[in-house]
C-alpha positions as CSV (number, residue, x, y, z in Angstrom):
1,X,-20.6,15.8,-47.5
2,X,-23.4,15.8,-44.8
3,X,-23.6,11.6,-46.5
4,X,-19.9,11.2,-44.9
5,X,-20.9,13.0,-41.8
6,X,-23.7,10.9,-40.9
7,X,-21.8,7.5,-41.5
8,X,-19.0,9.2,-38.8
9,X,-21.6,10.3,-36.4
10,X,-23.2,6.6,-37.1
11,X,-19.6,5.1,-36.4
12,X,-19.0,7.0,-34.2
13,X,-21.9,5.8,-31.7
14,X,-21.0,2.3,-32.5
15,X,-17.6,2.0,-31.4
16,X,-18.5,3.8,-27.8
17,X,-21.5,1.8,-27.6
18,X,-18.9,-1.4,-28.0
19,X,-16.4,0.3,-25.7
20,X,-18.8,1.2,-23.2
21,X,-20.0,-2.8,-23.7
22,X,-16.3,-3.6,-23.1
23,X,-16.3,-1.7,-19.8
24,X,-19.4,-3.8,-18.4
25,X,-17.6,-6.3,-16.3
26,X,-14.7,-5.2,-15.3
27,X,-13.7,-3.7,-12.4
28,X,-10.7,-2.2,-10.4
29,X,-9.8,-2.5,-6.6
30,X,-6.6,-0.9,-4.4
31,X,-5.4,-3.1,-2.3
32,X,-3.6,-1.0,-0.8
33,X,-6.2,1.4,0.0
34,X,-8.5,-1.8,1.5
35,X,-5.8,-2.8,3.9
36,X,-4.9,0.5,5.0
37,X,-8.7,1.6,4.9
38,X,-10.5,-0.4,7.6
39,X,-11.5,0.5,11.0
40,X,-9.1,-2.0,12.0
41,X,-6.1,-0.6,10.3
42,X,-7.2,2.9,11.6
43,X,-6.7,1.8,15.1
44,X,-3.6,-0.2,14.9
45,X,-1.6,2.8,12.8
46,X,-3.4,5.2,15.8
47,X,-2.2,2.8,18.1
48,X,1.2,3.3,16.9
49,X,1.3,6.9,16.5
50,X,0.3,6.8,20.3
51,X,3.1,5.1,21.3
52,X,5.9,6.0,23.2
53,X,8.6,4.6,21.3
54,X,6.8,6.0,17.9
55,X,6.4,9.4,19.9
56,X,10.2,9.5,21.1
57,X,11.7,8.4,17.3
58,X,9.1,11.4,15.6
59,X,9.6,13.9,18.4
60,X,13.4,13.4,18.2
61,X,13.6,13.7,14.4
62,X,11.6,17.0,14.6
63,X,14.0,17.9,17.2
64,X,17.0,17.3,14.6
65,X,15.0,18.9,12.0
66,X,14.7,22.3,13.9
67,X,18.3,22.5,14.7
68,X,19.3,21.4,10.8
69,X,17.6,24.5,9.9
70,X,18.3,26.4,12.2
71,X,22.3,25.8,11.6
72,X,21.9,26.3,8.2
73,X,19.6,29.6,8.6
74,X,22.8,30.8,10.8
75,X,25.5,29.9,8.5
76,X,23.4,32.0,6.1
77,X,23.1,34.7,7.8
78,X,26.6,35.2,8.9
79,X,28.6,33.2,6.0
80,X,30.5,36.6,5.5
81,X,31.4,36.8,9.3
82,X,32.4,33.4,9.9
83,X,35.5,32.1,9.0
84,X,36.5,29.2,7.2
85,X,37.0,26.7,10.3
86,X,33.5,27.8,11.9
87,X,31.5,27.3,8.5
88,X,33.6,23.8,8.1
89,X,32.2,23.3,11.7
90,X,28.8,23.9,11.0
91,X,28.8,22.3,7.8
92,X,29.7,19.1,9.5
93,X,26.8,19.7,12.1
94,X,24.2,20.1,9.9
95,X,25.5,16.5,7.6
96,X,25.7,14.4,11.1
97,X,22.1,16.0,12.1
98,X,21.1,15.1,8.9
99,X,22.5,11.7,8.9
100,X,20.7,11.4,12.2
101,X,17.2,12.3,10.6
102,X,17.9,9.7,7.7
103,X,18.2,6.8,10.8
104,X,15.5,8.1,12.0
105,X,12.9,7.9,9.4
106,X,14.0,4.6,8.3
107,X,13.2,3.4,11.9
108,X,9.9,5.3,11.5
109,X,9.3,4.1,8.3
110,X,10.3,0.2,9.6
111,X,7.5,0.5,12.7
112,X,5.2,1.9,9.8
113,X,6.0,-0.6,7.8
114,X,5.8,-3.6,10.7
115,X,2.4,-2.5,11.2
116,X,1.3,-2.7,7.8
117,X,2.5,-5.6,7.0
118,X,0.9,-7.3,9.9
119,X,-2.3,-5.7,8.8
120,X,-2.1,-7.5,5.6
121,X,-1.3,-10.5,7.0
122,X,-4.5,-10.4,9.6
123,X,-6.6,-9.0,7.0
124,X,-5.9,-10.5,3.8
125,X,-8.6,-13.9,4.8
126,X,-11.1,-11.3,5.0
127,X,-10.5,-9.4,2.1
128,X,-10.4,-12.1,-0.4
129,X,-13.3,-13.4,1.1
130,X,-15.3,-10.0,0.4
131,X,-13.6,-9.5,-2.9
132,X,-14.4,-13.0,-4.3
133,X,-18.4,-12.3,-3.2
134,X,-18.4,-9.2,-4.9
135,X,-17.0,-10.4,-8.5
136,X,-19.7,-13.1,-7.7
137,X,-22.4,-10.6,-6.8
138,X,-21.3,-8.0,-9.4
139,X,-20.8,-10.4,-12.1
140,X,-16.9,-8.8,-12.4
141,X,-15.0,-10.9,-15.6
142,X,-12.2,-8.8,-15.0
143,X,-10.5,-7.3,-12.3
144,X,-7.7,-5.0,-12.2
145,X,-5.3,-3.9,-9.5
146,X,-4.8,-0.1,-9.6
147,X,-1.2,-0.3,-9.2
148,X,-1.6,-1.4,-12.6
149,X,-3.3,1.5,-14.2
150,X,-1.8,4.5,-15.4
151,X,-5.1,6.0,-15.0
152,X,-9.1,5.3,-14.1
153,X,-12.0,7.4,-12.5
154,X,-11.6,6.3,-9.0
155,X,-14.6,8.2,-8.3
156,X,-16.8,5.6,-10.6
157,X,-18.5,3.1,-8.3
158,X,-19.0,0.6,-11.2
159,X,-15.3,0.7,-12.0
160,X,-13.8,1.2,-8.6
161,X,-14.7,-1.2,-6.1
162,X,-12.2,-0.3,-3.2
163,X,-14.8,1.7,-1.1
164,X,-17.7,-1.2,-1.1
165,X,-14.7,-3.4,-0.3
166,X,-13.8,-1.6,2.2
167,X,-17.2,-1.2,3.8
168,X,-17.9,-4.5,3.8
169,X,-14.7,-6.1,5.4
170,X,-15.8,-3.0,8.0
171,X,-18.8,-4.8,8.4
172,X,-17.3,-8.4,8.7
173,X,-14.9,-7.4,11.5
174,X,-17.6,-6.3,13.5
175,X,-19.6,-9.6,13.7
């Protein structure tokens, strides 16, 4: 018995000692998180935020939002009072304002999106040119994009290379 424990203990420590092997060389990277993690990409997504048209498309969605809720914390409230015309009434309120908030977040979510793509577009020179240094530097064989993954310690700075990516394109925008 304590024969057939040894050899699993022994085989054991082989096959993680292989595994771990396997690991050396390979690497994972969000692009994602590098496009949308520079200094650059924090100013031009303030940028937008700050802007009026931004400003008026959020503030009026909020605006919609309040009076949604607040429509349907009234018909709520006094369902039993109201009769079948005024809850119809509100009903139809509360759809259009929703409605309304729908067009409104997909024009958010188009600025949003207008912005990131451009970001990508002025950034993605840059970011290939840091990523292929790095496999160089790093010696990566392998690397992995993490919408790939089902799952990986992003907290692992041998594994994840996002935040030295990051760091560096930071650097190179500065020169």
């Amino acid at each position: 018995m304590n024969y057939i424990r040894k050899i699993f203990i022994f085989s054991a420590l082989i096959s993680f000692s292989s595994f771990a092997f396997l690991l050396e060389g390979i690497a994972v990277i969000d692009y994602n998180a590098i496009f949308l993690g520079t200094d650059l990409a924090r100013e031009r997504i303030d940028d937008l935020r700050d802007s009026s048209d931004y400003k008026d498309l959020t503030d009026e969605a909020q605006s919609k939002d309040s009076e949604r809720i607040k429509l349907a914390e009234k018909l709520k409230k006094e369902e039993s009072t109201l009769s079948d015309n005024e809850k119809e009434e509100i009903l139809k309120k509360i759809q259009t304002l929703y409605q309304s908030i729908q067009l409104l977040s997909q024009q958010i979510q188009a600025k949003e999106q207008e912005v990131t793509q451009k970001l990508q577009a002025d950034q993605a020179e840059s970011v290939q040119k840091v990523v292929n240094e790095l496999i160089k530097a790093k010696k990566i064989k392998m690397l992995l994009n993490s919408q790939a993954l089902l799952a990986f310690d992003r907290s692992d700075e041998k594994i994840n290379i996002t935040p030295e990516v990051v760091d560096l394109i930071n650097k190179d925008q500065k020169k």
